[in-house]
N, CA, C and O atoms as a GROMACS GRO file, in nm:
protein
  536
    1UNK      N    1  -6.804   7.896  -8.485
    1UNK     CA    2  -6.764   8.025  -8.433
    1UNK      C    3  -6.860   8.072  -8.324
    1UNK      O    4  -6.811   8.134  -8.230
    2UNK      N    5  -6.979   8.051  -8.326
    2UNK     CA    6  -7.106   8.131  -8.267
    2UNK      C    7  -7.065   7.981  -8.107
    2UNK      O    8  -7.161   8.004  -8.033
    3UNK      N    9  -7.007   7.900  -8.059
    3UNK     CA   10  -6.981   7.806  -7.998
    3UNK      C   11  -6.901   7.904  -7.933
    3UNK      O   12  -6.960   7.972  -7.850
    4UNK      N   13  -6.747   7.932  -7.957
    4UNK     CA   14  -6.671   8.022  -7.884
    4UNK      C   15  -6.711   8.163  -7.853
    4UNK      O   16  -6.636   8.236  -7.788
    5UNK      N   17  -6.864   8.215  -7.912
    5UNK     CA   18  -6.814   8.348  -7.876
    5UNK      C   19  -6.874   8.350  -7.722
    5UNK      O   20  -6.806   8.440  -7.672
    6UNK      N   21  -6.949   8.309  -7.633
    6UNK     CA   22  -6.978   8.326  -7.515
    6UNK      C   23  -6.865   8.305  -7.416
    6UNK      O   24  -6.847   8.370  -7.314
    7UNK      N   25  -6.776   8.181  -7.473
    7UNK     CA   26  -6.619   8.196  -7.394
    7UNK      C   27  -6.529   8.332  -7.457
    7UNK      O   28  -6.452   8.373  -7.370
    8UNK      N   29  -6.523   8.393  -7.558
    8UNK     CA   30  -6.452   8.528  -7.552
    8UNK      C   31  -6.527   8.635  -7.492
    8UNK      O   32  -6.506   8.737  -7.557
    9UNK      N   33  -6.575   8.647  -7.434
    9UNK     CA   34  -6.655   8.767  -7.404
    9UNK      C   35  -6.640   8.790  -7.203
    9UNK      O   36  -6.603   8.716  -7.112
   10UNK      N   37  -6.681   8.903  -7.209
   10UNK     CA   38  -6.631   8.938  -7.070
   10UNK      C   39  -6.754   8.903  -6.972
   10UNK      O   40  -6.857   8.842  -7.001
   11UNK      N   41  -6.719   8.955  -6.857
   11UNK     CA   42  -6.838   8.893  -6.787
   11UNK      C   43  -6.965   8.953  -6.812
   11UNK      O   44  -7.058   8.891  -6.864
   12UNK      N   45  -6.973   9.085  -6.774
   12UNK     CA   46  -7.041   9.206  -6.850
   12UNK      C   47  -7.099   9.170  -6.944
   12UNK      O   48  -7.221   9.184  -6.931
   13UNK      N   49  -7.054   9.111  -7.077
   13UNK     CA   50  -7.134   9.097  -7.159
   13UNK      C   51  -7.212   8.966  -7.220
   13UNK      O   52  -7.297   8.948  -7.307
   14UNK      N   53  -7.125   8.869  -7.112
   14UNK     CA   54  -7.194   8.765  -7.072
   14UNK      C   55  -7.329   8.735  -7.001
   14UNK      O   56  -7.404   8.646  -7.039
   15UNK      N   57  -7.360   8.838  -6.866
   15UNK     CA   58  -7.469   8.859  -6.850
   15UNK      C   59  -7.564   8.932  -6.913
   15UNK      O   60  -7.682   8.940  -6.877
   16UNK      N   61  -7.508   8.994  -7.021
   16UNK     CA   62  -7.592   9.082  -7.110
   16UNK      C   63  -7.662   8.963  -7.214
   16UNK      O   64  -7.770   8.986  -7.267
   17UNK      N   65  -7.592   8.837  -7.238
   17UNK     CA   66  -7.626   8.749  -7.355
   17UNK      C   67  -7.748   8.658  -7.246
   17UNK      O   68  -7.866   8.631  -7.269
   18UNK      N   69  -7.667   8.629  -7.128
   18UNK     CA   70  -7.783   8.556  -7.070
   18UNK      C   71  -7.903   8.586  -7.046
   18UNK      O   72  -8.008   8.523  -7.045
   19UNK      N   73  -7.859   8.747  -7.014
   19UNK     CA   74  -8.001   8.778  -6.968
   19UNK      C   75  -8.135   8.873  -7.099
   19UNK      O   76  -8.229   8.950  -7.077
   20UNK      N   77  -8.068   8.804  -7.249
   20UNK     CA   78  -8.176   8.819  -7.339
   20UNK      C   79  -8.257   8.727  -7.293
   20UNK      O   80  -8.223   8.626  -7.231
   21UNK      N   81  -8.417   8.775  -7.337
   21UNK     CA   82  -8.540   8.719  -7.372
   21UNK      C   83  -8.476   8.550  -7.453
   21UNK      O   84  -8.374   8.536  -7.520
   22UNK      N   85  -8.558   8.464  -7.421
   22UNK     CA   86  -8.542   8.370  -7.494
   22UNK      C   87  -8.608   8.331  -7.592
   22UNK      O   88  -8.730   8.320  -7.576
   23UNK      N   89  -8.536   8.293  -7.750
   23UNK     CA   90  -8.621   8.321  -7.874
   23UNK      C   91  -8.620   8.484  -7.927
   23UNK      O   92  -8.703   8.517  -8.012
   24UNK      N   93  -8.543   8.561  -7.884
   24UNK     CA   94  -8.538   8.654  -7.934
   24UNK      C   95  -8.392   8.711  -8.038
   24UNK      O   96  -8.379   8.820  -8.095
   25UNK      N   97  -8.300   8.600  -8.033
   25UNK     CA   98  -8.188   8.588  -8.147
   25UNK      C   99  -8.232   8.458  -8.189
   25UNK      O  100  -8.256   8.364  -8.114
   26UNK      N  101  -8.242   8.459  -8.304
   26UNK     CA  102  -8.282   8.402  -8.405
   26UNK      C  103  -8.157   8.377  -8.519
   26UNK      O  104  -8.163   8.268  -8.575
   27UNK      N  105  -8.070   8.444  -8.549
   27UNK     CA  106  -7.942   8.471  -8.657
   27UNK      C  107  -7.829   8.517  -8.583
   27UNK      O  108  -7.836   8.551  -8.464
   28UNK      N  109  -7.709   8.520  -8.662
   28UNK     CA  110  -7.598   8.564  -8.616
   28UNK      C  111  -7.627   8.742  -8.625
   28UNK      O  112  -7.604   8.818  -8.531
   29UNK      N  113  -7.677   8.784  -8.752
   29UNK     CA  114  -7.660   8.913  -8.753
   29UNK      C  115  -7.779   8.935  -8.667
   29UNK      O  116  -7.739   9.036  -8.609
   30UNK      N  117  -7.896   8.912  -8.616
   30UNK     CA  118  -7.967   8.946  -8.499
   30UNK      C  119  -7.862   8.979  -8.348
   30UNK      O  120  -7.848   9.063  -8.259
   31UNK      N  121  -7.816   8.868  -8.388
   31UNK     CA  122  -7.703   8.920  -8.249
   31UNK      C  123  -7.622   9.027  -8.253
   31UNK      O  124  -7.612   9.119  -8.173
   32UNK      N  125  -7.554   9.001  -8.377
   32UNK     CA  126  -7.442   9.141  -8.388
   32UNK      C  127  -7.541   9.280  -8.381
   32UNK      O  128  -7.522   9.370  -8.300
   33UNK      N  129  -7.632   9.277  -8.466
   33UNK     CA  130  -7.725   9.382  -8.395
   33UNK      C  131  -7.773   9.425  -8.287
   33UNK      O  132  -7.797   9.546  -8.280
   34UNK      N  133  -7.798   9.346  -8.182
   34UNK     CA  134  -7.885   9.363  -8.062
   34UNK      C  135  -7.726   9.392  -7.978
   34UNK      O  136  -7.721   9.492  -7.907
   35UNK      N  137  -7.617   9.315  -7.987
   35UNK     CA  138  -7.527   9.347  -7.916
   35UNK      C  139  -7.438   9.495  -7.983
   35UNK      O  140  -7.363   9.557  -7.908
   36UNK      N  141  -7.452   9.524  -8.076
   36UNK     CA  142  -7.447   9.683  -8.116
   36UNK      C  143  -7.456   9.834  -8.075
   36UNK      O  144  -7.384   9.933  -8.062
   37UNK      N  145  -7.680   9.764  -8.052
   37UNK     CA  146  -7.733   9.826  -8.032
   37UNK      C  147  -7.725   9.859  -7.889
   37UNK      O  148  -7.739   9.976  -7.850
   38UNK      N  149  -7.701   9.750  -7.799
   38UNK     CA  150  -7.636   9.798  -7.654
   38UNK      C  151  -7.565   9.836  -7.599
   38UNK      O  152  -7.569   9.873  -7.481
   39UNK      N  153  -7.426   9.836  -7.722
   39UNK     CA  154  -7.312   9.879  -7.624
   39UNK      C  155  -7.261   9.981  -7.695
   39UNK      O  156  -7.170  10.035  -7.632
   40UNK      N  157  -7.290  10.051  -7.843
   40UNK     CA  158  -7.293  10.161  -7.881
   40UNK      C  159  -7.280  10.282  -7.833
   40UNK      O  160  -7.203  10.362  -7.888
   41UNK      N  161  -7.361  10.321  -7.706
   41UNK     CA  162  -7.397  10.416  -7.681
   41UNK      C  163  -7.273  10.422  -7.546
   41UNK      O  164  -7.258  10.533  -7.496
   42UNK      N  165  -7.210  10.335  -7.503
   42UNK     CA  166  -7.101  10.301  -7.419
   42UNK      C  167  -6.944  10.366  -7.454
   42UNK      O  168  -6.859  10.427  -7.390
   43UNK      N  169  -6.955  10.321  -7.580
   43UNK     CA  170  -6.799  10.349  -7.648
   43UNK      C  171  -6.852  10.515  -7.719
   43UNK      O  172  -6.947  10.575  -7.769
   44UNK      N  173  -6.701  10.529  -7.676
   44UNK     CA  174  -6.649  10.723  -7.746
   44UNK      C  175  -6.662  10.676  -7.877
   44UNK      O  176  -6.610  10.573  -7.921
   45UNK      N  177  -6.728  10.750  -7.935
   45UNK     CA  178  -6.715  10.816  -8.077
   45UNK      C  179  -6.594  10.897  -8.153
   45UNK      O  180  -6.511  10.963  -8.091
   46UNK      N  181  -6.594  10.890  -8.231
   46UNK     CA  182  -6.442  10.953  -8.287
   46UNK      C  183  -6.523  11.077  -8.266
   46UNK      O  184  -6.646  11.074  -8.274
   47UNK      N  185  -6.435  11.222  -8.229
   47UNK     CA  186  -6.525  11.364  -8.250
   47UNK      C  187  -6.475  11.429  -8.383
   47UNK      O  188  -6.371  11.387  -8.433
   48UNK      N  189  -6.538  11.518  -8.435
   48UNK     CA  190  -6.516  11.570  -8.498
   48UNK      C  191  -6.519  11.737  -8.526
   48UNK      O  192  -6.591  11.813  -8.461
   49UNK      N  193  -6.445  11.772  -8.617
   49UNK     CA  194  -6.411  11.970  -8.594
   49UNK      C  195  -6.542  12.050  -8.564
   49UNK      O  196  -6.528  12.163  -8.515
   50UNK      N  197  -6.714  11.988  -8.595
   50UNK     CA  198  -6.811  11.994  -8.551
   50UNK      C  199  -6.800  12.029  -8.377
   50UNK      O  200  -6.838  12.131  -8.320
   51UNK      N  201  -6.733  11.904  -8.315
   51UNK     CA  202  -6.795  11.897  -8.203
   51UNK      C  203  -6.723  12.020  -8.112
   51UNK      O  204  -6.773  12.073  -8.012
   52UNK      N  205  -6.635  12.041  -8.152
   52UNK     CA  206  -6.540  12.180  -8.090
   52UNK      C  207  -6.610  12.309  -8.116
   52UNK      O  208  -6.539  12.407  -8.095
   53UNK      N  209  -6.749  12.335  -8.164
   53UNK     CA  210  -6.821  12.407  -8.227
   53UNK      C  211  -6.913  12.388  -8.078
   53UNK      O  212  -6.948  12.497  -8.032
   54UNK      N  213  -6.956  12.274  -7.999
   54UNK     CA  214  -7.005  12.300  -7.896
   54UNK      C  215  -6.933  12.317  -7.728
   54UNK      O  216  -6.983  12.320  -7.616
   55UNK      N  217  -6.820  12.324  -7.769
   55UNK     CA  218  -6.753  12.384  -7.650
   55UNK      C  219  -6.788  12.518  -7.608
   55UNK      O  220  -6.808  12.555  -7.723
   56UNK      N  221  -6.808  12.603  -7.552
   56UNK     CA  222  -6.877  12.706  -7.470
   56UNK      C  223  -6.789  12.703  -7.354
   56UNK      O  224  -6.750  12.614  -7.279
   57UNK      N  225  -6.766  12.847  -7.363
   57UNK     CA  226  -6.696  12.882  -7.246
   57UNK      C  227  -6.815  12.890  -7.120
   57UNK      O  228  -6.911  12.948  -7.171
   58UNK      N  229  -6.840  12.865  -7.013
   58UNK     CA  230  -6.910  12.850  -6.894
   58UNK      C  231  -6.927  12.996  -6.821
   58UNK      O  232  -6.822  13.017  -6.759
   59UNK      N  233  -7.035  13.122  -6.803
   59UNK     CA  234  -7.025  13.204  -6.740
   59UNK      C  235  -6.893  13.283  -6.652
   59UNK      O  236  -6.835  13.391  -6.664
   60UNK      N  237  -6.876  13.115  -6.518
   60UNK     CA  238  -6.817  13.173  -6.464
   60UNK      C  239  -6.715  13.100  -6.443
   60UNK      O  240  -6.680  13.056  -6.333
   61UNK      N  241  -6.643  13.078  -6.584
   61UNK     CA  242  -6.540  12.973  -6.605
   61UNK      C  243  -6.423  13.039  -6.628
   61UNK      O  244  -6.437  13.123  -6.717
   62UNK      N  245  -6.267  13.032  -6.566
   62UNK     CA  246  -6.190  13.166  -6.592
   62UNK      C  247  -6.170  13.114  -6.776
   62UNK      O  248  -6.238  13.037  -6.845
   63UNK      N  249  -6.059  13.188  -6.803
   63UNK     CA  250  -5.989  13.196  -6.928
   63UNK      C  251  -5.926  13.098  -6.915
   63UNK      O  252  -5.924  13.030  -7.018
   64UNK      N  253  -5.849  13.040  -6.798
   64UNK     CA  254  -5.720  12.944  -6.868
   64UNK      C  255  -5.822  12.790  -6.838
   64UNK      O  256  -5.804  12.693  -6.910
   65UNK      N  257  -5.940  12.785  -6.711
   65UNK     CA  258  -6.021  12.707  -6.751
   65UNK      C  259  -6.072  12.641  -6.904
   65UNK      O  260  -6.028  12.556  -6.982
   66UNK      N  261  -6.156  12.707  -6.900
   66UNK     CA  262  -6.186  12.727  -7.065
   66UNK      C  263  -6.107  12.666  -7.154
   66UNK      O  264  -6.135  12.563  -7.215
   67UNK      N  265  -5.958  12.761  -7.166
   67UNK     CA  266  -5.834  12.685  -7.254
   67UNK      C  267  -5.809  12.522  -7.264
   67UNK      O  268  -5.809  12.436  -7.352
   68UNK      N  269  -5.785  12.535  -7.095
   68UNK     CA  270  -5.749  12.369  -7.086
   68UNK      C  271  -5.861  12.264  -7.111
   68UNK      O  272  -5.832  12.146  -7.133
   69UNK      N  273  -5.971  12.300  -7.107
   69UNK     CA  274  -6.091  12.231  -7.174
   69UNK      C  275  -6.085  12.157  -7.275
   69UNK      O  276  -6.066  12.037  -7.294
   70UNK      N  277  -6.117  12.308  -7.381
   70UNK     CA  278  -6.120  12.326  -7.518
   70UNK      C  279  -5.997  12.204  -7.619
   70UNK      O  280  -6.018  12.122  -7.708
   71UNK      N  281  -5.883  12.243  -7.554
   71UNK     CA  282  -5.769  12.204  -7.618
   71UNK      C  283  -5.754  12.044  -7.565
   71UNK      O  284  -5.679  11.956  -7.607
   72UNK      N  285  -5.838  12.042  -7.474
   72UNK     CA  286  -5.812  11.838  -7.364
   72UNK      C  287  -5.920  11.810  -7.490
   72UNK      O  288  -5.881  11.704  -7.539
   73UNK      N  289  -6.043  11.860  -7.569
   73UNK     CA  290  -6.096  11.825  -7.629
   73UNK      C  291  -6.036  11.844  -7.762
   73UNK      O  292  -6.033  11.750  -7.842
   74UNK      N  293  -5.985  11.966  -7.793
   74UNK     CA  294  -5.891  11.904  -7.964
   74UNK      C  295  -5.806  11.810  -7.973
   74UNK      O  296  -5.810  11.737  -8.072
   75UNK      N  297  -5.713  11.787  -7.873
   75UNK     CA  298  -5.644  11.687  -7.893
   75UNK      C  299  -5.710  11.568  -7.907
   75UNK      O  300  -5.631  11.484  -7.953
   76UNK      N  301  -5.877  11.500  -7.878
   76UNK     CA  302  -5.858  11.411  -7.923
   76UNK      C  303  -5.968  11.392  -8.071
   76UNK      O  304  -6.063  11.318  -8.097
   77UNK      N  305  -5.911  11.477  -8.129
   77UNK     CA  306  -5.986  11.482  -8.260
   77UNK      C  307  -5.854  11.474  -8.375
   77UNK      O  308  -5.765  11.557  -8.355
   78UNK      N  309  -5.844  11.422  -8.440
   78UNK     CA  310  -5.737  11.356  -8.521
   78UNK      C  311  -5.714  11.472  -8.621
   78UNK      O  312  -5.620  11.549  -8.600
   79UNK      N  313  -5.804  11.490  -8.743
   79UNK     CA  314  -5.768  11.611  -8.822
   79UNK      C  315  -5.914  11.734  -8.848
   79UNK      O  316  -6.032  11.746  -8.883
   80UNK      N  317  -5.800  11.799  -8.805
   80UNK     CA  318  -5.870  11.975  -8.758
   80UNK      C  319  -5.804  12.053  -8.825
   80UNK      O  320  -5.685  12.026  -8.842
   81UNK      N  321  -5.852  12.159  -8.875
   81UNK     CA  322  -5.776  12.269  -8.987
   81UNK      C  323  -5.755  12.352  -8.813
   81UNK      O  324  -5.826  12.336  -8.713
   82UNK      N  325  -5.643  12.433  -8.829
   82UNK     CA  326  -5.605  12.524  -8.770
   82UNK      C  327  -5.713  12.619  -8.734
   82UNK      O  328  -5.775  12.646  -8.631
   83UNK      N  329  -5.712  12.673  -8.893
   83UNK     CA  330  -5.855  12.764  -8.908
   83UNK      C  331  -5.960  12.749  -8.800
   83UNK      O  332  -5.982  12.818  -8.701
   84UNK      N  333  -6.026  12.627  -8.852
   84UNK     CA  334  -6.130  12.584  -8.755
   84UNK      C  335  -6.128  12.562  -8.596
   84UNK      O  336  -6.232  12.574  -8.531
   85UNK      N  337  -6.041  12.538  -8.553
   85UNK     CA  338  -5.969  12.506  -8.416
   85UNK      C  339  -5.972  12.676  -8.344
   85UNK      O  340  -6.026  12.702  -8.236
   86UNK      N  341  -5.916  12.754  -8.415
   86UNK     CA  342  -5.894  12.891  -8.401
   86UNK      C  343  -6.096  12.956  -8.403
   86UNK      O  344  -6.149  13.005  -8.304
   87UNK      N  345  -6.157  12.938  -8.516
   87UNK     CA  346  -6.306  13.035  -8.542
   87UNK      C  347  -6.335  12.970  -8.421
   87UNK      O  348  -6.334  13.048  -8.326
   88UNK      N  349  -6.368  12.822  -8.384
   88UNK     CA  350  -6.453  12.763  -8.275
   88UNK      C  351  -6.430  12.766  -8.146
   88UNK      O  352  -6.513  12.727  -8.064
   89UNK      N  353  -6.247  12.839  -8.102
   89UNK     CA  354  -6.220  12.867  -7.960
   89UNK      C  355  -6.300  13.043  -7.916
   89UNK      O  356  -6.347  13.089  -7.812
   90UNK      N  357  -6.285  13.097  -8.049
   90UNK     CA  358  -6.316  13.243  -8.047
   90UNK      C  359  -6.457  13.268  -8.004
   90UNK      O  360  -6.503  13.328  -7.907
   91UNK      N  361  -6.526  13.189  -8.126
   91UNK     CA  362  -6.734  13.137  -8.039
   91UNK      C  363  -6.704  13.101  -7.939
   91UNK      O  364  -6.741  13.170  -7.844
   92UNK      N  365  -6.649  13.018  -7.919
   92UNK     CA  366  -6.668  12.944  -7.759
   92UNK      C  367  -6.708  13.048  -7.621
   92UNK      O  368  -6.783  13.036  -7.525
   93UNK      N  369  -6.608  13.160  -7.674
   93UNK     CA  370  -6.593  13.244  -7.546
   93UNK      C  371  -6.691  13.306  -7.509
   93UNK      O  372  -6.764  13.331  -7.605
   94UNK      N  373  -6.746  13.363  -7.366
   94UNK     CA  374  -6.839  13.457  -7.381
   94UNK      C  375  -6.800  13.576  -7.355
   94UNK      O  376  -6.881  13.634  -7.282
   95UNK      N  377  -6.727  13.625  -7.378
   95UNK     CA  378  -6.668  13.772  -7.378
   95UNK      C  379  -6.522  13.779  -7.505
   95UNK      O  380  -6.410  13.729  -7.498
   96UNK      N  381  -6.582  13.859  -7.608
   96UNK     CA  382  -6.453  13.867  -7.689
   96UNK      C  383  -6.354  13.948  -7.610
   96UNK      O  384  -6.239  13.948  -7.653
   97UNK      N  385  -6.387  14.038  -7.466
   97UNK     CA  386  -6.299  14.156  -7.474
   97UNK      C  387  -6.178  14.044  -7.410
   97UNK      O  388  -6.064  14.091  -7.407
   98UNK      N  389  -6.196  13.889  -7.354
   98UNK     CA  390  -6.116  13.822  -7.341
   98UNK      C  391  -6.030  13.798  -7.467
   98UNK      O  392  -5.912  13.793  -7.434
   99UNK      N  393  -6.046  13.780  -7.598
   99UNK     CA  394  -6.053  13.774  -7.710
   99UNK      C  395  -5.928  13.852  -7.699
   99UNK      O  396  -5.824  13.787  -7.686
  100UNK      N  397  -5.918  14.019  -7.703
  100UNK     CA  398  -5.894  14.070  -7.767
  100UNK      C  399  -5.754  14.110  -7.653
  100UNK      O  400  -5.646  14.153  -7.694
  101UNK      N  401  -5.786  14.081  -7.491
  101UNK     CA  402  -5.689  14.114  -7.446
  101UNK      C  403  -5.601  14.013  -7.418
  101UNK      O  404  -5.511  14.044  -7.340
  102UNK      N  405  -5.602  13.860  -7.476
  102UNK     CA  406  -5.524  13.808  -7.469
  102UNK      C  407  -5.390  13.791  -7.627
  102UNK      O  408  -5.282  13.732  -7.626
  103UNK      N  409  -5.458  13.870  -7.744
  103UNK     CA  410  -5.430  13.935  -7.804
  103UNK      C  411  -5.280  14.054  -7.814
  103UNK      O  412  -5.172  14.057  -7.873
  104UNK      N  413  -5.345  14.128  -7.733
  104UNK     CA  414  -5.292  14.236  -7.665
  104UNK      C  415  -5.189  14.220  -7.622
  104UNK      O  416  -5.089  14.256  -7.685
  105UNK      N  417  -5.181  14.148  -7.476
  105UNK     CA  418  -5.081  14.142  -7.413
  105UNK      C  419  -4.996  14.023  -7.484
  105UNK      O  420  -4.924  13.972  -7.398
  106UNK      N  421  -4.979  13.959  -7.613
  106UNK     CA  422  -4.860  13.902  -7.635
  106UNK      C  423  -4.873  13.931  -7.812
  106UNK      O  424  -4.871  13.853  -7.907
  107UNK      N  425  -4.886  14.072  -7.804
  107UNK     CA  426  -4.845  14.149  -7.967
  107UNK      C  427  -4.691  14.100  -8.001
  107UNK      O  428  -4.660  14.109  -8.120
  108UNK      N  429  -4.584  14.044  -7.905
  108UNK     CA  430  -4.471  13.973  -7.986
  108UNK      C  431  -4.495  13.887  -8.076
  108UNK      O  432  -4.432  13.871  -8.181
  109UNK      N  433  -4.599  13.819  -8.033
  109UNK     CA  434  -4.657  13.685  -8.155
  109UNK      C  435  -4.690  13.738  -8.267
  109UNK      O  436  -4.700  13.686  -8.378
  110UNK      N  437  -4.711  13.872  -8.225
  110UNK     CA  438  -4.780  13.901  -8.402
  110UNK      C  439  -4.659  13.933  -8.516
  110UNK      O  440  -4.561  13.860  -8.526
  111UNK      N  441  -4.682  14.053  -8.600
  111UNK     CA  442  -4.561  14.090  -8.694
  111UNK      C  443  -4.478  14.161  -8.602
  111UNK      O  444  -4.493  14.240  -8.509
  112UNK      N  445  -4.368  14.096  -8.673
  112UNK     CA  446  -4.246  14.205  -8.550
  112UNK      C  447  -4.218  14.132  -8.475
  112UNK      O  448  -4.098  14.121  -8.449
  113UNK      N  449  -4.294  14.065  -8.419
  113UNK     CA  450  -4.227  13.977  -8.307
  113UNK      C  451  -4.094  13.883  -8.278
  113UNK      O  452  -4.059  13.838  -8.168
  114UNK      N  453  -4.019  13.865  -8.427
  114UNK     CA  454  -3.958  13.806  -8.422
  114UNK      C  455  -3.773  13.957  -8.400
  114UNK      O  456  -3.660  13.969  -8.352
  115UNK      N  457  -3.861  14.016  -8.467
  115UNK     CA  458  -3.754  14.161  -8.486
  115UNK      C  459  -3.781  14.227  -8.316
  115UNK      O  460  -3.689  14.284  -8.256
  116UNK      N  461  -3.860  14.215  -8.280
  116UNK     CA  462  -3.827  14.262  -8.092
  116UNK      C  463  -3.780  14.162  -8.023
  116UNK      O  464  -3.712  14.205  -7.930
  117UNK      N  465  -3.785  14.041  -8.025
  117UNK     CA  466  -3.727  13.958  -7.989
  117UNK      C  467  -3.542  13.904  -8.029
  117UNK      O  468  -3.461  13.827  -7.980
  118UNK      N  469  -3.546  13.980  -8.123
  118UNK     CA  470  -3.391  14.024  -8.147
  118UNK      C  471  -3.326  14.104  -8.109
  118UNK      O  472  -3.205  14.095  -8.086
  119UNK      N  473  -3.430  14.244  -8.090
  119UNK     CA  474  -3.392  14.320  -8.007
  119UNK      C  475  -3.354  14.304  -7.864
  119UNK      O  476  -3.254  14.357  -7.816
  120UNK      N  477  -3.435  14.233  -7.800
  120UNK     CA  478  -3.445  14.236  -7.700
  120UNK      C  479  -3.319  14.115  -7.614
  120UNK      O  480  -3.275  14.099  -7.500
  121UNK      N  481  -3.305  14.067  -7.714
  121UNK     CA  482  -3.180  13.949  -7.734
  121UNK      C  483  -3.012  14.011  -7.732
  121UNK      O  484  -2.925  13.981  -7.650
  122UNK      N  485  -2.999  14.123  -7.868
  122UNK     CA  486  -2.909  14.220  -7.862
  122UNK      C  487  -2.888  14.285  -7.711
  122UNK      O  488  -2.786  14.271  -7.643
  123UNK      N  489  -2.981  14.343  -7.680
  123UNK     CA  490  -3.014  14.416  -7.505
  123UNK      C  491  -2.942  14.315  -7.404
  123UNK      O  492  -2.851  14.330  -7.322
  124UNK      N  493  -2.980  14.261  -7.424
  124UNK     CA  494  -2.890  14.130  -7.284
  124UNK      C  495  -2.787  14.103  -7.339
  124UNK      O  496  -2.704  14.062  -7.258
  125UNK      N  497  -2.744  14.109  -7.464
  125UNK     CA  498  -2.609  14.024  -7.475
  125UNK      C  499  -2.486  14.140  -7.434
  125UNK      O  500  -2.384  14.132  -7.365
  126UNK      N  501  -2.552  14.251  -7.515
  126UNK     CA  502  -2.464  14.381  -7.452
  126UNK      C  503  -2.445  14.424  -7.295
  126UNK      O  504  -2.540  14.439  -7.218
  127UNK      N  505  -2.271  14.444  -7.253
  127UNK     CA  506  -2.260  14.477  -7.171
  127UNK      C  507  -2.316  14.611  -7.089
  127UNK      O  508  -2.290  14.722  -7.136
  128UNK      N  509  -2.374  14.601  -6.998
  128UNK     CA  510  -2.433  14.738  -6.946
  128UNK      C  511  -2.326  14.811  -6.874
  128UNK      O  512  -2.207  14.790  -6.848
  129UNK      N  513  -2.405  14.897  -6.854
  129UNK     CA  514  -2.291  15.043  -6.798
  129UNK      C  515  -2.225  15.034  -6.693
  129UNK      O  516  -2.108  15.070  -6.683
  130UNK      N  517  -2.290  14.984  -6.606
  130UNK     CA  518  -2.201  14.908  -6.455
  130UNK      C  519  -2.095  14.816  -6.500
  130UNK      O  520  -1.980  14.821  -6.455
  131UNK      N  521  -2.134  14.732  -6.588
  131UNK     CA  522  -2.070  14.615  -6.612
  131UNK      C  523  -1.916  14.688  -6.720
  131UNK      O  524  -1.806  14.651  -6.680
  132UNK      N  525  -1.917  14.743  -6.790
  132UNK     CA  526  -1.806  14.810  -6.856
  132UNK      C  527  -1.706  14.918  -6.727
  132UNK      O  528  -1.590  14.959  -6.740
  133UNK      N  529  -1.816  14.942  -6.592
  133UNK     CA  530  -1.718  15.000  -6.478
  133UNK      C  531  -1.644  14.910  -6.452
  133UNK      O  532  -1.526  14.945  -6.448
  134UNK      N  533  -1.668  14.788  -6.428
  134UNK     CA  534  -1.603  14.690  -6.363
  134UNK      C  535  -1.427  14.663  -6.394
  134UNK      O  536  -1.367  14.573  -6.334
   0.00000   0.00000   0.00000
């Protein structure tokens, strides 16, 4: 096996094998180690609901900045409680009054929202006053 692995390997890490010290792999697991230990730090890490804990909104970063960040970074975290996704966008920010007025302006989401949105559904479907002149 240790015969083929210099033909599977890319070029990249071909010059990485050549250009060890000589006498310095000694074993197979010396190798799997030393080649580990080099290319480790290369490959993404899985993230985790932790790491959305260091997202920070940027001074002078707008709001929907920020958003599209935050969320390019949840998506690639596999399982996230809601909860958590939600406490760690809220830290993130540096101004809650962003917090509170994005809040604000879409109170349909909250309770009721589904009952004004019926309303407001009823409203268009009904003919208006011009429209009954006709």
């Amino acid at each position: 096996m240790a015969a083929y692995f210099p033909v599977m390997m890319s070029r990249q890490a071909l010059n990485w094998l050549e250009a060890l010290p000589a006498g310095s792999i000694n074993s197979w697991q010396a190798l799997c180690n030393a080649f580990i230990q080099y290319y480790l730090a290369s490959c993404p890490c899985p993230k985790t609901r932790w790491d959305l804990g260091s997202i920070i909104q940027q001074p002078d970063e707008s709001l929907r900045d920020y958003i599209k960040r935050y969320f390019a970074n949840r998506n690639t975290i596999t399982e996230v409680d809601d909860r958590d996704v939600i406490h760690h966008f809220h830290e993130g920010l540096h101004s809650i009054k962003l917090w509170r007025k994005m809040f604000e302006s879409n109170r349909w989401r909250h309770d009721g929202g589904r009952q004004q949105a019926h309303r407001h559904g009823r409203r268009r479907a009904s003919p208006s006053p011009a429209q009954d002149q006709e």
